[in-house]
NUKOLDO-364148 format. One line per 10 residues: for each residue x, y, z of N, C-alpha, C, O. Coordinates in pm, 1 decimal. Each point is the difference from the previous one (the first is absolute). Layout:
# NUKOLDO-364148
X,Y,Z,X,Y,Z,X,Y,Z,X,Y,Z ~ ... .
# end
This chain:
# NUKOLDO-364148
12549.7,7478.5,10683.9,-37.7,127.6,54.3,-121.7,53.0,-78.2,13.9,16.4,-121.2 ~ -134.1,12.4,180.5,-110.9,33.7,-56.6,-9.5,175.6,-24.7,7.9,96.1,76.5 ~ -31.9,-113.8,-245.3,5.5,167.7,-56.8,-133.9,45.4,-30.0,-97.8,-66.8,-33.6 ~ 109.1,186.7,50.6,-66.6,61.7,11.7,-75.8,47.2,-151.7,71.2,3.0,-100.3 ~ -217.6,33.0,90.2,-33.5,26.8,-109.6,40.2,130.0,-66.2,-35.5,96.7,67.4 ~ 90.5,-69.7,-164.5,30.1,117.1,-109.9,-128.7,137.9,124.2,-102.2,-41.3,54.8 ~ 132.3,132.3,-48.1,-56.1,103.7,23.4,-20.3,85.1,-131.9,89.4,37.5,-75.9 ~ -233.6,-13.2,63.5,-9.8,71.3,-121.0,38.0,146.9,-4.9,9.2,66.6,103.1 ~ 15.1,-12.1,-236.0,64.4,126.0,34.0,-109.9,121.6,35.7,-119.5,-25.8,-14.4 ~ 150.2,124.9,49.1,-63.4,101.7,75.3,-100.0,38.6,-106.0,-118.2,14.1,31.4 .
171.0,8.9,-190.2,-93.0,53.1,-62.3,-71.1,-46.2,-55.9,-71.6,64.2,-77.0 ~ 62.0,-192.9,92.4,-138.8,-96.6,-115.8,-41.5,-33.1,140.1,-69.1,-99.5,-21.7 ~ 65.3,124.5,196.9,-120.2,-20.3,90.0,-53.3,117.8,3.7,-118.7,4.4,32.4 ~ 185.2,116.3,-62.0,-113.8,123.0,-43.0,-78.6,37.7,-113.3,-78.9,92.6,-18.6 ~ 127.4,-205.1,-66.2,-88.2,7.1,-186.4,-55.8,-96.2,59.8,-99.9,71.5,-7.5 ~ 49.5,-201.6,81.8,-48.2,-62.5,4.2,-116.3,45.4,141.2,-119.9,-19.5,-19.7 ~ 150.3,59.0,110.8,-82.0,144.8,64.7,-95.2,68.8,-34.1,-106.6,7.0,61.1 ~ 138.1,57.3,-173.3,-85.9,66.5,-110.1,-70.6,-74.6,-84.1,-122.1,-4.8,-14.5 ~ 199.8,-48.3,-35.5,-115.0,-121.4,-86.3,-94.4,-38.1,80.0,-116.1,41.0,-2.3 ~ 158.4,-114.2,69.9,-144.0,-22.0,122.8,-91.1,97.2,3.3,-106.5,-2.4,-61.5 .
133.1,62.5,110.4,-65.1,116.3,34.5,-110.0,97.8,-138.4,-107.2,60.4,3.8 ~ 218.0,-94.3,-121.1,-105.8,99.9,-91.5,-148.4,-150.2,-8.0,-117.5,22.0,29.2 ~ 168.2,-149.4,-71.4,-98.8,-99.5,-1.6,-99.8,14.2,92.9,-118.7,-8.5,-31.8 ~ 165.7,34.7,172.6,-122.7,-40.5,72.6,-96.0,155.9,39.4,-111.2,-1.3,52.9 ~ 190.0,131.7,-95.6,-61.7,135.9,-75.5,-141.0,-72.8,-94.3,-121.5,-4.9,19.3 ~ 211.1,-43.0,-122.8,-98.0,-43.1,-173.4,-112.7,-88.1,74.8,-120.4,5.1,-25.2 ~ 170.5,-71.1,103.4,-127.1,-115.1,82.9,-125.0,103.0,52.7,-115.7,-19.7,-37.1 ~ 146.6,114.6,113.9,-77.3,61.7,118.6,-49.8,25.2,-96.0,-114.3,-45.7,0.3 ~ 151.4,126.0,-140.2,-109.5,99.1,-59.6,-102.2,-86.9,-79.2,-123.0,3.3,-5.6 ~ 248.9,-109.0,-73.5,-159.8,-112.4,-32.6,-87.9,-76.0,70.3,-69.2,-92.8,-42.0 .
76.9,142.9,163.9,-82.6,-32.5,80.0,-102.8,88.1,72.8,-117.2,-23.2,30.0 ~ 179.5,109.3,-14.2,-96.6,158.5,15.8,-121.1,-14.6,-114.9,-117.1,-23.1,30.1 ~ 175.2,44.1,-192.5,-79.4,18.7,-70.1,-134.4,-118.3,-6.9,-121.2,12.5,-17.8 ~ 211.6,-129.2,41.6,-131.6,-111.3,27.0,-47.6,2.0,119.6,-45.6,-96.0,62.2 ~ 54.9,201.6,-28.7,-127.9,-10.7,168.9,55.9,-48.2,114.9,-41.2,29.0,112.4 ~ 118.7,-89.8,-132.1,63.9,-57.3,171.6,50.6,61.6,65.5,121.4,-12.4,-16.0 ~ -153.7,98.7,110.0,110.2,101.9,77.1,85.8,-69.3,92.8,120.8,21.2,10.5 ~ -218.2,-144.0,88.0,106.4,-35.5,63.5,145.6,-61.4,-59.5,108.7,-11.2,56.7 ~ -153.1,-26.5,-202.6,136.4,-99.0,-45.8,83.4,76.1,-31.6,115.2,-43.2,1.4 ~ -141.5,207.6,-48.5,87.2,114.9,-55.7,2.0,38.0,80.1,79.9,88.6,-30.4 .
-108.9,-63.6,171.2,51.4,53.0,110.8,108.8,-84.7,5.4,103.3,50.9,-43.7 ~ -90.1,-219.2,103.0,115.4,-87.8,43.4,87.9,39.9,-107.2,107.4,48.7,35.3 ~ -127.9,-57.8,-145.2,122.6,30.1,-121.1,72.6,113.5,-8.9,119.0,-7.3,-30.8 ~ -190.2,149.5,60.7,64.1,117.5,17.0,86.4,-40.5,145.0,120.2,26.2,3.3 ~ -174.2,-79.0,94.0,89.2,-25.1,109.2,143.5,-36.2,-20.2,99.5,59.1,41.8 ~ -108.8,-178.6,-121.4,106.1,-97.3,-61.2,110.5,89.8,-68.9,121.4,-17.5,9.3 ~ -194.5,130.0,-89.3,97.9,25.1,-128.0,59.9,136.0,129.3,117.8,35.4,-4.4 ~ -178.6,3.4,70.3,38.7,144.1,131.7,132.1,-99.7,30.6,113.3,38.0,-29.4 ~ -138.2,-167.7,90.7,97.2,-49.1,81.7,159.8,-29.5,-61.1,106.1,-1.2,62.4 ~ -134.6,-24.0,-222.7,122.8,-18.7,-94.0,28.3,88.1,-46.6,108.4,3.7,-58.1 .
-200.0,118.6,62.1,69.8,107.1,-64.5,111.9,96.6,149.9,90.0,82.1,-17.9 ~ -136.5,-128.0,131.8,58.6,51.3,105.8,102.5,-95.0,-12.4,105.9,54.4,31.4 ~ -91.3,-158.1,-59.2,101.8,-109.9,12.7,143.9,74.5,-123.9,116.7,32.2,22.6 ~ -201.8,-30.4,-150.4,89.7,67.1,-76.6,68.8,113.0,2.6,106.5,20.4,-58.2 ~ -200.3,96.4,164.2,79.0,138.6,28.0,103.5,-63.5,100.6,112.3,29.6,-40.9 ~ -105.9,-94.0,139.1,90.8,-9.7,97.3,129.9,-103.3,-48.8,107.9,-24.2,54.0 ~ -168.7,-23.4,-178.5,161.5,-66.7,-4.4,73.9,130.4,-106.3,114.9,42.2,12.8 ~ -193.5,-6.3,-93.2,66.0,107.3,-68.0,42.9,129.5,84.1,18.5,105.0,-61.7 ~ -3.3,-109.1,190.4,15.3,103.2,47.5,-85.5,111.9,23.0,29.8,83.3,85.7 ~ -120.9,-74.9,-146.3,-148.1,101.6,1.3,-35.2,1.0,133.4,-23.5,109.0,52.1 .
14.3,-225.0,22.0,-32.4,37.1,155.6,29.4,66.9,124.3,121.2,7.0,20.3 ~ -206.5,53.8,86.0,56.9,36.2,96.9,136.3,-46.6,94.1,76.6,64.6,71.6 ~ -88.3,-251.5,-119.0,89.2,-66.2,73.1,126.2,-59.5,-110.1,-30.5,-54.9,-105.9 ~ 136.4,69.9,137.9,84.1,-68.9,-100.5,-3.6,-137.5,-49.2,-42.9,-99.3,58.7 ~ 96.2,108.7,-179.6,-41.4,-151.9,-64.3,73.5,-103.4,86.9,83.7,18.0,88.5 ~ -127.9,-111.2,-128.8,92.1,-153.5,63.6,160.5,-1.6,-67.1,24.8,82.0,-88.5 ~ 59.2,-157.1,124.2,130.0,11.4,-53.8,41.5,-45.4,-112.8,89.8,38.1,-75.1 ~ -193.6,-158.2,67.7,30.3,-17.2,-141.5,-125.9,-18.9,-98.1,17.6,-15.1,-120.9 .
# end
């Protein structure tokens, strides 16, 4: 009978959410400061999208978190 992989727990995919998210923050700006807007534009995108990822599993969002 084929099992299923371990589901990670709720609160290290929202520390790991954030982590993402502050990194690819630290990216955009060292990249701002070196002149590239488009690459600190895509990176602020990135870190918007995990930091929205991290409010909604923590509950912060308009929509309720996932179940587990």
């Amino acid at each position: 009978m084929p099992t299923k992989a371990p589901v990670t727990p709720l609160a290290e995919r929202v520390l790991d959410a954030e982590t993402r998210a502050g990194q690819w923050l630290a990216d955009g700006n060292q990249a701002q400061e070196a002149g590239r807007t488009v690459k600190a534009e895509r990176c602020f995108q990135k870190a918007q999208f995990w930091l929205d990822r991290a409010n909604l599993l923590s509950g912060r969002a308009e929509r309720p978190a996932p179940a587990n």
